[in-house]
C-alpha positions in Angstrom: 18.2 -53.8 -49.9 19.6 -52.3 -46.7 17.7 -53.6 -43.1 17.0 -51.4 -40.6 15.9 -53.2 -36.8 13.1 -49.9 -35.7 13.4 -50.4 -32.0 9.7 -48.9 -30.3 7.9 -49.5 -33.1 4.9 -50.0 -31.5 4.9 -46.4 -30.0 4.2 -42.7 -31.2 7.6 -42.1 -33.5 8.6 -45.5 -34.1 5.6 -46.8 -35.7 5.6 -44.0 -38.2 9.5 -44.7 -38.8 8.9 -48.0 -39.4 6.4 -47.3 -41.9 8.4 -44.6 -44.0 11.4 -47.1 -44.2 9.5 -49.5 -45.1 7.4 -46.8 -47.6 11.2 -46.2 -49.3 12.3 -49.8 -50.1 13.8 -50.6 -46.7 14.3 -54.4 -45.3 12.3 -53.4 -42.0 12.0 -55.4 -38.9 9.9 -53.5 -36.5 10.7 -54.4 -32.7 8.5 -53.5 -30.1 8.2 -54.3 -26.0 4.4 -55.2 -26.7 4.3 -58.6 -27.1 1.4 -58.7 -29.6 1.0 -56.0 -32.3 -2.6 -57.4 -33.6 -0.8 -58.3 -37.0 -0.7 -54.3 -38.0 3.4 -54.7 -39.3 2.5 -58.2 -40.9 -0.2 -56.6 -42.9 2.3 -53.7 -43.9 4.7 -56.5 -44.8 7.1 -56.1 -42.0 8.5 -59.0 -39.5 7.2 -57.9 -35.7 9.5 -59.1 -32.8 8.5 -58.8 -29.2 12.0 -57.6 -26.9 12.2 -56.0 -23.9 15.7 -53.8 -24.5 16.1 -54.2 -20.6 17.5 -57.9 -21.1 20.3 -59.3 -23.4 18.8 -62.0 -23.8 15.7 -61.2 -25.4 17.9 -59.4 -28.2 19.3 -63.2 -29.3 15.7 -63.4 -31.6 16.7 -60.7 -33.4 19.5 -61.1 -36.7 23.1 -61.9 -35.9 23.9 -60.3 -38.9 23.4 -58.5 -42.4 21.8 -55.6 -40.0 22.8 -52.5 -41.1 21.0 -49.5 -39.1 19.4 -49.3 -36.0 16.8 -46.7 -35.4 16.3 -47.1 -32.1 13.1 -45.0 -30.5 12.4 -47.6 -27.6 12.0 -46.3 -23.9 10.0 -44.5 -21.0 8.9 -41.3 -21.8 7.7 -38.9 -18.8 4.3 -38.0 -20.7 3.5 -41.2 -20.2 4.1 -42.4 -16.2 3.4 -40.9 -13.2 7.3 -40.8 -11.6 9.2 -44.4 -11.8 13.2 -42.8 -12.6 14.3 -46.5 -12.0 12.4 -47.2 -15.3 13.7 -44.6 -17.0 17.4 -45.1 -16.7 16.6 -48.9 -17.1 14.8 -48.9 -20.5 17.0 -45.4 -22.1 20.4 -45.8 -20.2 20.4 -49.5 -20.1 19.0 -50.3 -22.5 20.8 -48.0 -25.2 23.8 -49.9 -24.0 22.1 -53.4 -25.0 21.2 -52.2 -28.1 24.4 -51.2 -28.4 26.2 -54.4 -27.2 23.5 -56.0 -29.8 25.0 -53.8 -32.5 28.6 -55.1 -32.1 27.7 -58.8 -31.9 26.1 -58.3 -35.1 28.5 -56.0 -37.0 26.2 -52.9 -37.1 27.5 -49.8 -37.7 24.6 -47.1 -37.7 22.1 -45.6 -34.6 19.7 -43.3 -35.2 18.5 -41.8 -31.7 15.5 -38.9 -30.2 17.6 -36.8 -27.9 15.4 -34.7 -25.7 15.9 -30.8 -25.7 15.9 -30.8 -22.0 19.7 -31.2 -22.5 19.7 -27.5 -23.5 17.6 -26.5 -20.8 19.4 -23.1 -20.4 18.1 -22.1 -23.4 14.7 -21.9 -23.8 12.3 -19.4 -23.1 15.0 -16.7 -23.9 14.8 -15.2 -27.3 18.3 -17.1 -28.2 18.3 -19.9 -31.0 19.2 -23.3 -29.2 22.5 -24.6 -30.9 23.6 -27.8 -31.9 26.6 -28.1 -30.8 26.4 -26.8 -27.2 27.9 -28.6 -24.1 24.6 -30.7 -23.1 23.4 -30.2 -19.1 20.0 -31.2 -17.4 17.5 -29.2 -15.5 17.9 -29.7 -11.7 14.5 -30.4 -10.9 11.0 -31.3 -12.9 9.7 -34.5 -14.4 12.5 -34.1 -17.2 15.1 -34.0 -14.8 16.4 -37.9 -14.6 14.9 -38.6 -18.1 17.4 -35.9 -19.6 19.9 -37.2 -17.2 19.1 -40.9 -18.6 19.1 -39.5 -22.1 22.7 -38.1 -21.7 24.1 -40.9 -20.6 22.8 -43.1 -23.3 24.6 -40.3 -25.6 27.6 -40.7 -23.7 27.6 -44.2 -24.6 27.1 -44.0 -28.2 29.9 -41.3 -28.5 32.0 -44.6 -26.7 31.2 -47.0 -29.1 32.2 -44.8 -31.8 35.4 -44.3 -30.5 35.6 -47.8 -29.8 33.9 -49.8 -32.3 33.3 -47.6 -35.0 29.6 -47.5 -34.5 28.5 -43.9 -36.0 25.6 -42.6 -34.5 23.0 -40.2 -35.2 21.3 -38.1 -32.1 18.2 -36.2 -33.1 17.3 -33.4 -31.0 13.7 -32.1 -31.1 10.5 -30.3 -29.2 7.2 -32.2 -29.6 6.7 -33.7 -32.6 3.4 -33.6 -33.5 0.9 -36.0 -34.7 -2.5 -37.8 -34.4 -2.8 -40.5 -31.7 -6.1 -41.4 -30.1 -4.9 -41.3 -26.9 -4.8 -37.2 -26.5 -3.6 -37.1 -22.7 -0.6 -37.0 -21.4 1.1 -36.2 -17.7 2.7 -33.1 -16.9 4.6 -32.6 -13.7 3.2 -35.6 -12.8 -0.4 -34.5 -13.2 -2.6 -36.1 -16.0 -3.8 -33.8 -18.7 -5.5 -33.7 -22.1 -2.5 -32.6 -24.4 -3.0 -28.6 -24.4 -3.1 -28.7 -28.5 -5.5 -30.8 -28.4 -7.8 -28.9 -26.0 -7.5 -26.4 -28.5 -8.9 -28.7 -31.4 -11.8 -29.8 -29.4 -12.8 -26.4 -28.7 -12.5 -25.2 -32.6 -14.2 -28.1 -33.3 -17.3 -27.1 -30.6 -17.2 -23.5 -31.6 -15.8 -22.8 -28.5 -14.2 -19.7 -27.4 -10.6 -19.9 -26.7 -8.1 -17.7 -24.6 -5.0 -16.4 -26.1 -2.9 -16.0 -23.3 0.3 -13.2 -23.1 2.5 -12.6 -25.7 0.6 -13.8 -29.2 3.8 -12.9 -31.0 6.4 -15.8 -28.9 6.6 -18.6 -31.3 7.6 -22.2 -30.8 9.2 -25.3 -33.1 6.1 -27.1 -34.6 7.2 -30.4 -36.6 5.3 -32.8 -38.5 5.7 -36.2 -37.8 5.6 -36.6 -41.5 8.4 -34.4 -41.9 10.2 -36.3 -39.3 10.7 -39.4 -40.5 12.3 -37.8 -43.6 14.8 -36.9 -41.3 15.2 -40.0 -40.2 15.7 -41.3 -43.7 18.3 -38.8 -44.1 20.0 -40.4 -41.6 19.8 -44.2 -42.3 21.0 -43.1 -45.7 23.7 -40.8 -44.9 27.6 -41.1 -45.5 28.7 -39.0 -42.7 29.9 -39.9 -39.5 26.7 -38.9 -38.1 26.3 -36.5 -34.6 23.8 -34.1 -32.6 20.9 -32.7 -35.4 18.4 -30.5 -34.5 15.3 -31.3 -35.9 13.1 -27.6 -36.9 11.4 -25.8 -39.8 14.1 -23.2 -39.7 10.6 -21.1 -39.1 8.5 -21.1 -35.9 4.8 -20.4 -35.7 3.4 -18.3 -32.9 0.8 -18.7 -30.6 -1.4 -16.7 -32.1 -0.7 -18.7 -36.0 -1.4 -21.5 -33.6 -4.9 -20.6 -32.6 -6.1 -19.4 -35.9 -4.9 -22.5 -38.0 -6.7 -24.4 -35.4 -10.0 -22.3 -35.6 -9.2 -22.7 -39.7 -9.3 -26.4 -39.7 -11.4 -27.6 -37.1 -13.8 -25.1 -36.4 -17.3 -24.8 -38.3 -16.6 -22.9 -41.2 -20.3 -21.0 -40.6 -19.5 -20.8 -36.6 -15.8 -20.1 -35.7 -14.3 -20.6 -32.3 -14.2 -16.8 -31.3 -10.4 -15.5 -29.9 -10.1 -14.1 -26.7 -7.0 -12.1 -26.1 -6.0 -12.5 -22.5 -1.9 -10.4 -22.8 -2.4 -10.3 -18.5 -2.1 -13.9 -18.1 1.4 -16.1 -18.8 3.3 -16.3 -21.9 3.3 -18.6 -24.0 6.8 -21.2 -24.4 8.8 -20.0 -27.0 12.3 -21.9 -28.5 13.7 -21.7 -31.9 16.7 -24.4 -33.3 19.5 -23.6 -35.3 19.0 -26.3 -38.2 21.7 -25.0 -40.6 23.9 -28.3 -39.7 20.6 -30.8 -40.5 19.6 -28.6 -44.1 23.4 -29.2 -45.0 24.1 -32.0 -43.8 21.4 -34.1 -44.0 20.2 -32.2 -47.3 17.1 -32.2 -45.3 14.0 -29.6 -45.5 10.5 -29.9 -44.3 7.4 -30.1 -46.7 4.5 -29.9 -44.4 3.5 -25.5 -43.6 1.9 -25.4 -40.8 -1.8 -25.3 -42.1 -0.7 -28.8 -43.8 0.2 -30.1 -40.7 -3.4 -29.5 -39.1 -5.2 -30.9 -42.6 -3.3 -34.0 -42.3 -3.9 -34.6 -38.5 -7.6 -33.9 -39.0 -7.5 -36.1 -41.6 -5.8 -38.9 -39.7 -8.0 -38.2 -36.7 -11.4 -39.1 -38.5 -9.8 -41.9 -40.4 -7.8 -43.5 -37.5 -5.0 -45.1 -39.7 -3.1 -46.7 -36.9 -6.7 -48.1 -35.4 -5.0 -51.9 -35.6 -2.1 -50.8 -33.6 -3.1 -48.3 -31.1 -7.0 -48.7 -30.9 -9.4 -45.8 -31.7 -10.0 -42.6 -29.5 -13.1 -44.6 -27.7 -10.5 -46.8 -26.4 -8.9 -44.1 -24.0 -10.8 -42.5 -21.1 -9.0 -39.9 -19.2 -7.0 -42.1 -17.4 -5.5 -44.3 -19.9 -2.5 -44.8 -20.4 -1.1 -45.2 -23.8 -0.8 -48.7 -26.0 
């Protein structure tokens, strides 16, 4: 049985990671920087270890050997602090390179890693399928700026350590990935906001009008989360010597597929949120990734449509299946951060 060390486990993608592994006959041991997880891995069978990536010496807990991937989805994110860059390159840049020391004390030889697609900056919003294989760069300014810078970096350092100790690595490139949490705010340019898809669902599920603003037509990646751990797996189980993925559909859904799956799925079936078409107002973002090296490569293609997605997080968002972990959606007023 191969073990895989899920580094952020207690957070949004590495708590489902950990669970699919685990789901597939993986040895998991779920790492988190929380230093109590209420018992949720222990009653899904899986060893929970407290480390803070930001200091060597927490990582001597951890196995000194017989580890033989590392999915490693610890760190800051920017939807989730008001501006602290220091913390950012600390717990991505820093601490990618402990997990990486960590690796080649203990004879690893696999990292699975979220790349952000602010490293492609250039290409969004232009019609033009964002490619895999393009030289990376940052955007100037922003609240992505130093976490794509930080991001980078910790790439930079993986490509090292294969060229120096063999360690094959795995970067997976990807938009939102979407999925049910109670917590359903976020910051944006350092403001605090309910998550705009989520807006949306409240408003279906009130009847509420909603706006359709600009061009209906511009559509935009939409993943499941349940689709991407099976990348994930692709990866741990994978021969090759690993790389930038992007991480898409190979479709897109527009914004106005958006709206109406929402009005489908949450809204009263006998009173439907009523569309308001608004093509004066700002477009919508659009971005499309070329996934033809992840189908191939990887052997990888997504199962949930788009409708599936929205039954499934409606169905995760009445039965709150990560309650244990992350609490319930009571548990977050509007300026709560997230657990």
């Amino acid at each position: 049985m191969q073990k895989v060390i899920v580094f952020g486990a207690t957070g949004n993608l590495g708590a489902y990671v950990a669970l699919h592994l685990k789901s597939k006959g993986y040895d998991v041991i779920a790492v988190g920087h929380r230093k109590n997880d209420n018992g949720f891995f222990a009653s899904k069978g899986m060893q929970y270890l407290s480390v803070d990536i930001t200091k060597p010496e927490d990582f001597k807990q951890l196995p000194q050997g017989g580890v033989d991937c590392v999915a490693h989805f610890a760190g800051e994110l920017p939807s989730r602090y008001t501006f602290d860059p220091a913390k950012l390159i600390d717990s991505i840049t820093i601490g990618t390179l402990n997990v990486l020391e960590y690796m080649r004390g203990c004879g690893c030889k696999k990292i699975i890693f979220p790349q952000t697609p602010s490293d492609m900056a250039n290409y969004h919003n232009n019609g033009r399928m964002i490619p895999v294989d393009a030289p990376r760069h940052f955007p100037l300014t922003g609240d992505h700026a130093i976490y794509t810078i930080a991001k980078n970096a910790a790439v930079d350092l993986m490509i090292h350590y294969k060229a120096e100790y063999g360690i094959k690595w795995f970067a997976l490139r990807f938009f939102t990935i979407y999925q049910y949490h109670p917590n359903a705010y976020h910051y944006r340019d350092f403001q605090f906001h309910l998550m705009p898809y989520r807006m949306l669902m409240d408003r279906a599920s009130k009847s509420l009008p909603i706006e359709v603003w600009g061009n209906c037509k511009k559509a935009k990646e939409m993943v499941y989360i349940k689709d991407f751990v099976r990348v994930v797996e692709k990866c741990v189980s994978s021969p090759l010597e690993g790389g930038m993925y992007n991480v898409g559909n190979g479709w897109q859904v527009s914004l106005e597929e958006q709206i109406k799956g929402i009005i489908e799925v949450f809204s009263p079936k006998d009173k439907p949120s009523e569309i308001i078409y608004c093509p004066e107002k700002s477009d919508p973002l659009e971005n499309a990734f070329d996934v033809s090296k992840t189908f191939s490569e990887l052997d990888y293609k997504p199962e949930f449509s788009y409708i599936d997605q929205l039954r499934d997080f409606k169905k995760e968002m009445e039965e709150e299946p990560m309650a244990q972990l992350w609490g319930v959606k009571t548990d977050y007023p509007k300026n709560c951060k997230n657990k």
